[in-house]
N, CA, C and O of each residue as an XYZ file, in Angstrom:
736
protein
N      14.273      1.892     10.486
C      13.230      0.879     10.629
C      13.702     -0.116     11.689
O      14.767     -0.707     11.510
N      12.809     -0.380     13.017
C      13.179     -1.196     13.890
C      13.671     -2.695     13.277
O      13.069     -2.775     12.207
N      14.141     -3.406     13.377
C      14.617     -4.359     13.212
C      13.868     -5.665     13.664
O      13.876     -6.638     12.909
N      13.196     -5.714     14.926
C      12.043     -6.425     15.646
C      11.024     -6.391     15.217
O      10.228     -7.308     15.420
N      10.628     -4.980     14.251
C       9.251     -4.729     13.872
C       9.282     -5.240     12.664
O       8.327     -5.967     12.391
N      10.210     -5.064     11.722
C      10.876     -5.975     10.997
C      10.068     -7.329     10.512
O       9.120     -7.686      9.813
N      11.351     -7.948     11.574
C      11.484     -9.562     11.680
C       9.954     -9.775     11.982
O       9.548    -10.884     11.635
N       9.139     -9.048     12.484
C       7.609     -9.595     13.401
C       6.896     -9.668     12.286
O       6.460    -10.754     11.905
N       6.623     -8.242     11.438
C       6.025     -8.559     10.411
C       6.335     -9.025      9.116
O       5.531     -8.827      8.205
N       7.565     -9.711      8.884
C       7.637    -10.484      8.037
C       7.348    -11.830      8.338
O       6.948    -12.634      7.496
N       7.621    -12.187      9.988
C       7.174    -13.732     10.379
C       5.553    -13.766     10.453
O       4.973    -14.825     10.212
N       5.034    -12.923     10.695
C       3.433    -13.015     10.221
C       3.026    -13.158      9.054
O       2.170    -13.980      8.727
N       3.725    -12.194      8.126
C       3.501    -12.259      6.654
C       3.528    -13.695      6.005
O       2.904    -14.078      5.016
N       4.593    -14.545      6.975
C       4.820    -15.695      6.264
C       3.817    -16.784      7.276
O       3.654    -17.818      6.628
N       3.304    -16.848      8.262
C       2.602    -17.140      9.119
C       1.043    -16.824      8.375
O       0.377    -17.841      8.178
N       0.532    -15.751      8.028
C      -0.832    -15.820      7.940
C      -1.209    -15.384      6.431
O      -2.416    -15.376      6.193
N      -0.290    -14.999      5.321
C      -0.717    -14.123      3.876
C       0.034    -14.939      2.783
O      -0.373    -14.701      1.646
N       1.061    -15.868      2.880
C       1.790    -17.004      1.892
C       0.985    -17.938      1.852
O       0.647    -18.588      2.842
N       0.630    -18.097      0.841
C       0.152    -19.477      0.532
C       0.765    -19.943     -0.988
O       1.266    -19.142     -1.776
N       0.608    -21.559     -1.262
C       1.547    -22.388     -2.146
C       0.383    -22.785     -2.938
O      -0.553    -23.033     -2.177
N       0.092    -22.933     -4.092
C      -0.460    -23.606     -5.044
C      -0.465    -22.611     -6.684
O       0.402    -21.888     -7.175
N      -1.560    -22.917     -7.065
C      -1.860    -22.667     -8.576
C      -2.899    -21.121     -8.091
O      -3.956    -21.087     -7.462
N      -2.046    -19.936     -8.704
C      -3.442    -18.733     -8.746
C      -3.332    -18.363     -9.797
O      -2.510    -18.556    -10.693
N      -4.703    -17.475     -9.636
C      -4.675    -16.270    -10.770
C      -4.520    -15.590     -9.712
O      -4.775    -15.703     -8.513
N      -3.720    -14.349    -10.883
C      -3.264    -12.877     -9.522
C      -4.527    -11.525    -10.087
O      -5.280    -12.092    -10.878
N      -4.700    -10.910    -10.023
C      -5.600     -9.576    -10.241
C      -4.777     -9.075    -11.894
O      -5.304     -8.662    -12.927
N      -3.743     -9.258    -11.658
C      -2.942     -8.927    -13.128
C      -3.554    -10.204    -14.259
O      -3.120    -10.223    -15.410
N      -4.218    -10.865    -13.957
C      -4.556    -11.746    -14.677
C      -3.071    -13.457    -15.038
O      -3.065    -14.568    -15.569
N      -2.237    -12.640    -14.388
C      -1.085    -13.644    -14.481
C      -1.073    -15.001    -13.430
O      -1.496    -14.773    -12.296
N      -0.735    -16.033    -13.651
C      -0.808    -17.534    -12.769
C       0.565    -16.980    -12.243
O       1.456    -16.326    -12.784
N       0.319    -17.724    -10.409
C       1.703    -17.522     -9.922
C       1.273    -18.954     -9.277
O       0.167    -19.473     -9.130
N       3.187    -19.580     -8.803
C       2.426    -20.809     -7.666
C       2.781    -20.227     -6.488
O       3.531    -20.818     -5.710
N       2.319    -19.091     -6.242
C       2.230    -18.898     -4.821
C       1.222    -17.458     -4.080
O       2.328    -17.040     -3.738
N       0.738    -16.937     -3.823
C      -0.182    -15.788     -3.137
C      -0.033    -15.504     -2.105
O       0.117    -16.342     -1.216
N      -0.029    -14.164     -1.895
C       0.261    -13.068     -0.757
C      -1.136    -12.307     -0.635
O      -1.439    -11.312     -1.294
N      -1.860    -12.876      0.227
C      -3.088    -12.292      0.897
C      -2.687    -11.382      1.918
O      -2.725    -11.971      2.998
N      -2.259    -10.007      2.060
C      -1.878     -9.194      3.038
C      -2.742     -8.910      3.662
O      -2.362     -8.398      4.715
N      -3.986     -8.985      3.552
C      -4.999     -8.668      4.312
C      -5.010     -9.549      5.472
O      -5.306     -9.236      6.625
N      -4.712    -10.499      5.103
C      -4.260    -11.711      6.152
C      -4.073    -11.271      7.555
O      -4.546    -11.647      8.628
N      -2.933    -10.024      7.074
C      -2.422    -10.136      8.043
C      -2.745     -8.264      8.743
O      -2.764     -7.913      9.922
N      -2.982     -7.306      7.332
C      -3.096     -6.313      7.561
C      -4.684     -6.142      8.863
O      -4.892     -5.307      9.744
N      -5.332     -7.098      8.499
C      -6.465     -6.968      9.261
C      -6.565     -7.786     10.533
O      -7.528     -8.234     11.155
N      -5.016     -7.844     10.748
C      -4.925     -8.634     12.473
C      -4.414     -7.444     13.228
O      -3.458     -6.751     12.879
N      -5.284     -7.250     14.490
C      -4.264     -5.879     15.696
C      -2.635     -5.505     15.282
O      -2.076     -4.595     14.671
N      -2.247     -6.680     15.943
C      -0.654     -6.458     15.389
C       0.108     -6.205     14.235
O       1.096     -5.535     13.935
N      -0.941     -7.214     13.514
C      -0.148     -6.883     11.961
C      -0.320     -5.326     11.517
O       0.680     -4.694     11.176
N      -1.410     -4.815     11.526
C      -1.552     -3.329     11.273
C      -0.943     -2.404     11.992
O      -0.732     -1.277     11.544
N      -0.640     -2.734     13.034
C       0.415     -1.780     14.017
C       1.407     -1.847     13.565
O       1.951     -0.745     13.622
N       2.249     -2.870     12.922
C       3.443     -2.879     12.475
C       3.615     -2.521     11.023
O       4.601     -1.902     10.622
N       2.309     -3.054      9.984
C       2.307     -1.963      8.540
C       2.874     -0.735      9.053
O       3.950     -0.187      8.814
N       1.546     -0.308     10.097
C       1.477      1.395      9.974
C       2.415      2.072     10.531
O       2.654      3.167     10.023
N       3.288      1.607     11.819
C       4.650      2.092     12.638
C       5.496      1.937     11.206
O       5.786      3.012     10.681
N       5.830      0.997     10.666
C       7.288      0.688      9.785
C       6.731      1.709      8.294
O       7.624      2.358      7.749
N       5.807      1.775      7.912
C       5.003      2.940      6.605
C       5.037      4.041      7.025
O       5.540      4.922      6.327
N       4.432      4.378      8.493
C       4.924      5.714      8.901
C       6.409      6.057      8.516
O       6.651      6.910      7.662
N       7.447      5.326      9.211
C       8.943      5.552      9.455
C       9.682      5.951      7.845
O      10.634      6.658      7.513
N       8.624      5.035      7.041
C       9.090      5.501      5.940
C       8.490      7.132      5.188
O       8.848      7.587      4.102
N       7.567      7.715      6.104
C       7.021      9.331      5.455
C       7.391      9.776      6.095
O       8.281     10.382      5.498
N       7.460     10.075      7.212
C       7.231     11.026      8.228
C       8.175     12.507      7.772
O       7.960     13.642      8.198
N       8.998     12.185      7.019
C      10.082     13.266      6.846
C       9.551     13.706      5.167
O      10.174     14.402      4.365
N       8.638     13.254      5.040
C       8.053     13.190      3.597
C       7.189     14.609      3.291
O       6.835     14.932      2.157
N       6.973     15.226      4.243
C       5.745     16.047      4.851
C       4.599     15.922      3.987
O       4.160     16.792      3.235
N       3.980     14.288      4.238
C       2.648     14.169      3.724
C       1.551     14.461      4.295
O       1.683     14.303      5.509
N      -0.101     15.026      3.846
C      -0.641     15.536      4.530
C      -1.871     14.210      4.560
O      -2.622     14.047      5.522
N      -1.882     13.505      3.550
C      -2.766     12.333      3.412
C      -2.189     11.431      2.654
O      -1.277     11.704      1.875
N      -2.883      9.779      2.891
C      -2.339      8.787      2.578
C      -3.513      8.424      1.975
O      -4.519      8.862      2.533
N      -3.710      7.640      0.835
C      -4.859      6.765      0.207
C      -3.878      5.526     -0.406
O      -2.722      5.156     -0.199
N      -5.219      5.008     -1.450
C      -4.776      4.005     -2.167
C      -6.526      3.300     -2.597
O      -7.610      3.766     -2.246
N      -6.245      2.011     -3.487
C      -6.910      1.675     -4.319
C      -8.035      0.770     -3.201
O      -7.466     -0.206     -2.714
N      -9.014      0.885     -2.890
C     -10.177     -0.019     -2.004
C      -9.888     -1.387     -3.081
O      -9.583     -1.417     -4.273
N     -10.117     -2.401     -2.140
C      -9.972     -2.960     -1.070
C      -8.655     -3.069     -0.240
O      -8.712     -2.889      0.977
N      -7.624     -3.321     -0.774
C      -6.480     -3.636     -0.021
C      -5.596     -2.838      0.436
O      -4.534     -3.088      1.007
N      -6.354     -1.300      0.006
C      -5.235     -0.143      1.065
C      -6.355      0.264      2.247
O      -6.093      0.892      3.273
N      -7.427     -0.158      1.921
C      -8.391     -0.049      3.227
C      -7.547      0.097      4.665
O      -7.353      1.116      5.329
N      -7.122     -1.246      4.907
C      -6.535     -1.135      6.619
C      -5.510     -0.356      6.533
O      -5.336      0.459      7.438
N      -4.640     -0.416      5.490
C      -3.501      0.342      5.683
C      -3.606      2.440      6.040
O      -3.048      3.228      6.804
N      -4.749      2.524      4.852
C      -4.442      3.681      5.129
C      -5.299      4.204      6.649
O      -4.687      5.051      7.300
N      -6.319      3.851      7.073
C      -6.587      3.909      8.343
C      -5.564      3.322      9.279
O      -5.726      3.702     10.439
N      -4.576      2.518      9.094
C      -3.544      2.192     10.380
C      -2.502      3.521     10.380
O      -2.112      3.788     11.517
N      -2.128      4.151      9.625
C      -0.967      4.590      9.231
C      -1.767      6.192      9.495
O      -1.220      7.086     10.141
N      -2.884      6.304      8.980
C      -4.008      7.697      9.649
C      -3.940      7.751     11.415
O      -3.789      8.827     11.994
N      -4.087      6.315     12.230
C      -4.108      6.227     13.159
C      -2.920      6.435     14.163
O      -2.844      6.905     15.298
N      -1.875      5.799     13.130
C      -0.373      5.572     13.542
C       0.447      7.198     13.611
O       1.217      7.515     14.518
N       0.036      8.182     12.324
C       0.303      9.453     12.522
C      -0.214     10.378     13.707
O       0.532     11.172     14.279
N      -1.824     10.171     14.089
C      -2.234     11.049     14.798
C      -1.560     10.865     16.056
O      -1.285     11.852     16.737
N      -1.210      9.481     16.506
C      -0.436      8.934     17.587
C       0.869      9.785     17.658
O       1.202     10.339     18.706
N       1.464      9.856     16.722
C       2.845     10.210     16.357
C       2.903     12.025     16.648
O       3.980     12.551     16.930
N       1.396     12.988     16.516
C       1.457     13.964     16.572
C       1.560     14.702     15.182
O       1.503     15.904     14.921
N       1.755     13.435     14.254
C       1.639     14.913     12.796
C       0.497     13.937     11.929
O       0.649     12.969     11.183
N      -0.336     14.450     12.258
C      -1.831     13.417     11.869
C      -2.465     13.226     10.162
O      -3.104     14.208      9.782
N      -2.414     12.769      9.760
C      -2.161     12.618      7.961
C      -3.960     11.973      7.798
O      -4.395     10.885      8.177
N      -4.644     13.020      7.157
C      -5.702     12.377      6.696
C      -5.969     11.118      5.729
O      -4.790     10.774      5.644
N      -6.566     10.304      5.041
C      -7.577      9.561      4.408
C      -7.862      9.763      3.020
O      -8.138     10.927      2.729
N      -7.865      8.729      1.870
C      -8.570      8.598      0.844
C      -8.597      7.186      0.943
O      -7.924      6.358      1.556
N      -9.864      7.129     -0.074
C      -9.863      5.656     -1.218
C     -10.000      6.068     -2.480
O     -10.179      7.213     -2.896
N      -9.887      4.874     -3.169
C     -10.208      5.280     -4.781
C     -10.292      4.060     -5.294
O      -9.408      3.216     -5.439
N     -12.083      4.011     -5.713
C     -12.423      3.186     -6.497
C     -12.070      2.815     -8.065
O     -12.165      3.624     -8.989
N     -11.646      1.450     -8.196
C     -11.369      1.446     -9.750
C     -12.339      2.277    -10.586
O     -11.930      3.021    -11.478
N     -13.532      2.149    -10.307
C     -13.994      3.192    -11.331
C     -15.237      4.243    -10.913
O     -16.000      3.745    -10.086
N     -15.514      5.360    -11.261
C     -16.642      5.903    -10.658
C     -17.749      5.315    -10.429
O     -18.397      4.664    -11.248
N     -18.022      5.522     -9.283
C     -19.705      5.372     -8.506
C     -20.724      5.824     -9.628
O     -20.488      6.844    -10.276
N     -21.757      5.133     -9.839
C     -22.957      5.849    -10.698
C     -24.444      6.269     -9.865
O     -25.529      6.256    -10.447
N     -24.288      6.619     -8.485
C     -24.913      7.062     -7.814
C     -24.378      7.992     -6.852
O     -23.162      8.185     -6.885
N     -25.244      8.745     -5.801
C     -24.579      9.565     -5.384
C     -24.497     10.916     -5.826
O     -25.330     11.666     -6.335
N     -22.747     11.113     -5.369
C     -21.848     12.367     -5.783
C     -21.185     11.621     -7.108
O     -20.456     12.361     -7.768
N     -21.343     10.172     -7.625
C     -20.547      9.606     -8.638
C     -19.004     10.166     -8.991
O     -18.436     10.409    -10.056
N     -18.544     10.265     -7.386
C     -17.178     10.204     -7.228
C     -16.388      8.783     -7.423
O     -16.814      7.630     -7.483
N     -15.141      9.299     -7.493
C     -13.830      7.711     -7.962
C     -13.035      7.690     -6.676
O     -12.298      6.727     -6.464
N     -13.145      8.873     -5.626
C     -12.758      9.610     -4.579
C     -13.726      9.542     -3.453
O     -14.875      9.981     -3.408
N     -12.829      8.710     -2.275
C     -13.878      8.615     -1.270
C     -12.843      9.337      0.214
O     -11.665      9.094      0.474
N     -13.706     10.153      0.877
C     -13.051     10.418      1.861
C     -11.657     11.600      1.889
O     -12.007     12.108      0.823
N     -10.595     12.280      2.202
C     -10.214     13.559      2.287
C      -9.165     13.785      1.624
O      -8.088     13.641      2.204
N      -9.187     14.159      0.372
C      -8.319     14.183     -0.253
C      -8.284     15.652     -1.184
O      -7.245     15.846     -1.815
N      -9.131     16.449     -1.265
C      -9.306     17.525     -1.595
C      -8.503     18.533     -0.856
O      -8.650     18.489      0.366
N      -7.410     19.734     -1.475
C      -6.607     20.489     -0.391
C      -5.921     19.649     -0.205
O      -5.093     20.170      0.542
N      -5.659     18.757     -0.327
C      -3.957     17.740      0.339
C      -3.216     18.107     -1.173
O      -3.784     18.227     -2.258
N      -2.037     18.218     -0.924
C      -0.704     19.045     -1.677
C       0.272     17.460     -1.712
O       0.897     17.466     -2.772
N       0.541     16.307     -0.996
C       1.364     15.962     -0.831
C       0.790     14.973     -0.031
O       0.426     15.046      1.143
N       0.738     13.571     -1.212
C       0.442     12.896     -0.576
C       1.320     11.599     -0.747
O       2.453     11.753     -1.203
N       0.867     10.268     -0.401
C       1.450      9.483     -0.651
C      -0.132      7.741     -0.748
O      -1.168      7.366     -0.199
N       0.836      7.359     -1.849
C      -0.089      5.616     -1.824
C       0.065      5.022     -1.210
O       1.176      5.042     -0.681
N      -1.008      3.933     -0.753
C      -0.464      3.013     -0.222
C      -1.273      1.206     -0.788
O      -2.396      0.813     -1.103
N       0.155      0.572     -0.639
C      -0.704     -0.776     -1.669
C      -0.169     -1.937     -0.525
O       0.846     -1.831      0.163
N      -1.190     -3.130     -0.521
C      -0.873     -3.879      0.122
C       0.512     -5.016     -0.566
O       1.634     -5.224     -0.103
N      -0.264     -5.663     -2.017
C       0.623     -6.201     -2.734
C       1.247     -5.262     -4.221
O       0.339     -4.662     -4.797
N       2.196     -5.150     -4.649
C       2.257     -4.881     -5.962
C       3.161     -6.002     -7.171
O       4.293     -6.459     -7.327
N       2.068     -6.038     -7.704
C       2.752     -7.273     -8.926
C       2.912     -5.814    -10.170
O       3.916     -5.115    -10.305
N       1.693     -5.695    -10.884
C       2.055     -5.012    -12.194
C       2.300     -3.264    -12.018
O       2.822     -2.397    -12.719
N       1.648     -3.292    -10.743
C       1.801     -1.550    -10.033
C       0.251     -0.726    -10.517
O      -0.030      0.438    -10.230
N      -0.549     -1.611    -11.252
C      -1.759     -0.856    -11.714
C      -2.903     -0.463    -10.889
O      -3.751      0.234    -11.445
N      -3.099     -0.817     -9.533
C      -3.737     -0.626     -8.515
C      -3.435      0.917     -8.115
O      -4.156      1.911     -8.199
N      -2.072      0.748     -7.637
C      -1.075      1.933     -7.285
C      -0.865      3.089     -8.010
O      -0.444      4.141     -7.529
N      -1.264      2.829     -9.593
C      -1.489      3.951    -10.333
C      -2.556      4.695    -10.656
O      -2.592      5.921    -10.756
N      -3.662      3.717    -10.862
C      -5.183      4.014    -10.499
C      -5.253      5.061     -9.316
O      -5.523      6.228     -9.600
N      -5.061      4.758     -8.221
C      -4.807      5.511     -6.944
C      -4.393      7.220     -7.242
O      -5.045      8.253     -7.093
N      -2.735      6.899     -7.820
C      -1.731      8.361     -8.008
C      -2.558      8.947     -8.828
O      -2.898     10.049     -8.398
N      -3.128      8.605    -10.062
C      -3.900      8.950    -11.087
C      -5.068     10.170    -10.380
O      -5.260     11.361    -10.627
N      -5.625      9.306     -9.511
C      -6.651     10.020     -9.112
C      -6.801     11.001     -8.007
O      -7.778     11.631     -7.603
N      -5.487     10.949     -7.611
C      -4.714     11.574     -6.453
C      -4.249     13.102     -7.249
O      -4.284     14.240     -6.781
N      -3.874     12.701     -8.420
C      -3.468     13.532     -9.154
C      -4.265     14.498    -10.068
O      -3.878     15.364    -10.853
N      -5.883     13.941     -9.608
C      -6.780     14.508    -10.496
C      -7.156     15.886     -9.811
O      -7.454     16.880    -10.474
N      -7.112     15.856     -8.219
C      -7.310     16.936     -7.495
C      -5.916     17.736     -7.156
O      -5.678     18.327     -6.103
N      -5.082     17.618     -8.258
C      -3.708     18.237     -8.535
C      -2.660     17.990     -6.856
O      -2.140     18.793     -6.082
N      -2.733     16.667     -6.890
C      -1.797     16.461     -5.195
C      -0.741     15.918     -6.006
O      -0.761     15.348     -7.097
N       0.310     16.269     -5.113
C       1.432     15.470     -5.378
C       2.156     14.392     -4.952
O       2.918     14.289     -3.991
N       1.749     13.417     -5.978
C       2.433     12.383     -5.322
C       3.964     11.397     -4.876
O       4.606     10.660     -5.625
N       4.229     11.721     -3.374
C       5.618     11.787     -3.238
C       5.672     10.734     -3.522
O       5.752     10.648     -4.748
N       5.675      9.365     -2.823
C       5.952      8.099     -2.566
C       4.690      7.415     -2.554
O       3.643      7.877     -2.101
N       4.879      6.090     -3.171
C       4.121      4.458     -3.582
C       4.736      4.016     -2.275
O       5.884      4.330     -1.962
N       4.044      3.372     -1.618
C       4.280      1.909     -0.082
C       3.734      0.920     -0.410
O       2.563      0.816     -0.775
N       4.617      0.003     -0.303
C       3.793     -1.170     -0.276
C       3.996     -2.391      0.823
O       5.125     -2.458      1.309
N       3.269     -3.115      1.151
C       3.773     -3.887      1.872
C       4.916     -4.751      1.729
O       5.873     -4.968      2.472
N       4.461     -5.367      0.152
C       5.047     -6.443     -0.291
C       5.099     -6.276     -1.678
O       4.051     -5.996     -2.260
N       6.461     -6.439     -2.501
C       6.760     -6.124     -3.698
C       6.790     -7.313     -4.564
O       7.645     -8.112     -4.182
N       6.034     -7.753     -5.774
C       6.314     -8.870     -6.044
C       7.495     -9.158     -7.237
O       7.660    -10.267     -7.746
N       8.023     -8.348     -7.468
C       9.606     -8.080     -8.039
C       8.982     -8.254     -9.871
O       9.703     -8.719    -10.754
N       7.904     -7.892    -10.052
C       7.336     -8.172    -11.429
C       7.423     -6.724    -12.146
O       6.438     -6.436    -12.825
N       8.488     -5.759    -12.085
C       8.842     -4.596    -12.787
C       8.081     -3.568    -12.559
O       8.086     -2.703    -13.436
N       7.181     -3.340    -11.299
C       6.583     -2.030    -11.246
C       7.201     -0.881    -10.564
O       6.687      0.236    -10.504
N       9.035     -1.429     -9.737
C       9.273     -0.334     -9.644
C       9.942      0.827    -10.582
O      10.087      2.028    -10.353
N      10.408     -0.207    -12.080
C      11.108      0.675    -13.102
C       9.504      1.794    -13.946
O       9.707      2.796    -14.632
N       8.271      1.311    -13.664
C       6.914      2.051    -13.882
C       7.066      2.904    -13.043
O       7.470      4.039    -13.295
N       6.834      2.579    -12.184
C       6.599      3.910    -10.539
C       7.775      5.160    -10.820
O       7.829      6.286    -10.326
N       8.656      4.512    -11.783
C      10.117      5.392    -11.703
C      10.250      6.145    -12.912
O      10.810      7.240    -12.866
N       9.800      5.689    -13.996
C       9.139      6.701    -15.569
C       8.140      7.452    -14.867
O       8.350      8.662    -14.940
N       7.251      7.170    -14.292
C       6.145      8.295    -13.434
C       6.647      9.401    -12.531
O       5.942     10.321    -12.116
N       8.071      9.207    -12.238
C       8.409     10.047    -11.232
C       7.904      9.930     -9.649
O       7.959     10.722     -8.707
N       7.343      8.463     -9.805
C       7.366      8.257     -8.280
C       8.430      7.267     -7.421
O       9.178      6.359     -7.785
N       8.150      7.858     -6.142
C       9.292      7.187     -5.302
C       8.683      5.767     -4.574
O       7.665      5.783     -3.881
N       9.672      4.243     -4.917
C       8.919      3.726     -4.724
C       9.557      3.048     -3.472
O      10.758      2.779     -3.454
N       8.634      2.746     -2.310
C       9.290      1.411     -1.246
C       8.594      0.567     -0.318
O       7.993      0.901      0.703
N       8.715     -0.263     -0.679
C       8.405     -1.578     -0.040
C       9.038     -2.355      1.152
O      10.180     -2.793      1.291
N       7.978     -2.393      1.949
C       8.617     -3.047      2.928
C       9.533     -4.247      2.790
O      10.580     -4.382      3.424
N       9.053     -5.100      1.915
C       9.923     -6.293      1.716
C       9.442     -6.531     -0.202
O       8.516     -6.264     -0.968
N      10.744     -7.174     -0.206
C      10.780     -7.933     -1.655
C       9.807     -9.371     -1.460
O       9.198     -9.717     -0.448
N       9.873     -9.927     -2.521
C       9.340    -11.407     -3.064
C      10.405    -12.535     -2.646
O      10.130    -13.727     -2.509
N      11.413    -12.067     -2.504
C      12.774    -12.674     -2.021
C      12.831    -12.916     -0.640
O      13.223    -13.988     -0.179
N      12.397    -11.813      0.152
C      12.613    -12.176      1.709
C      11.405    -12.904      1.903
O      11.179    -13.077      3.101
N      10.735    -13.286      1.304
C       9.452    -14.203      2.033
C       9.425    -15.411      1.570
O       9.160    -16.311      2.366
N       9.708    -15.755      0.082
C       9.906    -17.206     -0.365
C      10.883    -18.097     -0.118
O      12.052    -17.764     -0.314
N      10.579    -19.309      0.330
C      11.699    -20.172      0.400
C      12.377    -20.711     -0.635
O      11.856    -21.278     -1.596
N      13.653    -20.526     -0.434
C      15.096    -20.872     -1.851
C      14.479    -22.143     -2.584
O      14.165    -23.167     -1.978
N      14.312    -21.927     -4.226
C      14.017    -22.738     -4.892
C      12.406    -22.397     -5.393
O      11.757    -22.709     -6.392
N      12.143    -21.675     -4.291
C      10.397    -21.199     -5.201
C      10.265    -19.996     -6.287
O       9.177    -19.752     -6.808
């Protein structure tokens, strides 16, 4: 992992997706602080550097598609779709809605994930890891295998000892540690 690409997108991370006060998180838990990755996932650069440093972490993975849970693996897995075809070993597309569509095909499954053998998630934040499992879950419904969980940002709240009873491999670009300042 470049070291520049690194340092860039963690100084953005802390530049445009940290923020300080009173939340609720999606886990339903209060934190005093929030990581909006979209922040940053949905800036040119910032997504070039998700998807270069997420690539670096598959590429030897031999995944054939990348998904994850809509909304917040949205950019990712299109940067990292984009970032492969660039790269020459071109990795298709999913989403997966928390819960089935009631119109339609009343799929939970959007986009190419059928025939993929080997895939991998992708999450912007992970606090409890339940986004990320929703995802594998359903990844797993069209019998794929899921190598590796990505995430951008780990919020050190025990989902990698989950990801690891599941038998998945988990890694994150950065901890909760490299982005907060000492004492938060």
């Amino acid at each position: 992992m470049s070291q520049n690409d690194r340092d860039r997108l963690r100084q953005m991370l802390l530049d445009r997706s940290m923020r300080f006060g009173e939340f609720v998180l999606s886990s339903g838990a209060t934190s005093n602080y929030y990581i909006d990755v979209r922040k940053t996932s949905l800036h040119p650069e910032g997504l070039k550097l998700i998807a270069k440093l997420f690539w670096q972490q598959l590429e030897n993975d031999n995944v054939t598609a990348v998904g994850g849970l809509t909304l917040g693996a949205d950019p990712l897995v299109a940067g990292v779709m984009w970032w492969s075809h660039e790269m020459g070993k071109p990795m298709e597309g999913f989403l997966v809605r928390k819960s089935t569509k009631d119109h339609g095909m009343r799929g939970q499954v959007e986009g190419n994930l059928a025939g993929h053998k080997r895939v991998a998630i992708l999450d912007d934040v992970i606090t409890s890891g339940e986004s990320a499992l929703i995802a594998a879950e359903a990844a797993e419904s069209y019998k794929a295998e899921v190598v590796r969980v990505l995430a951008v940002v780990d919020r050190g709240q025990g989902a990698p000892q989950i990801f690891s009873q599941r038998g998945y491999n988990f890694t994150p670009l950065f901890g909760i540690a490299d982005l907060l300042p000492a004492g938060k």
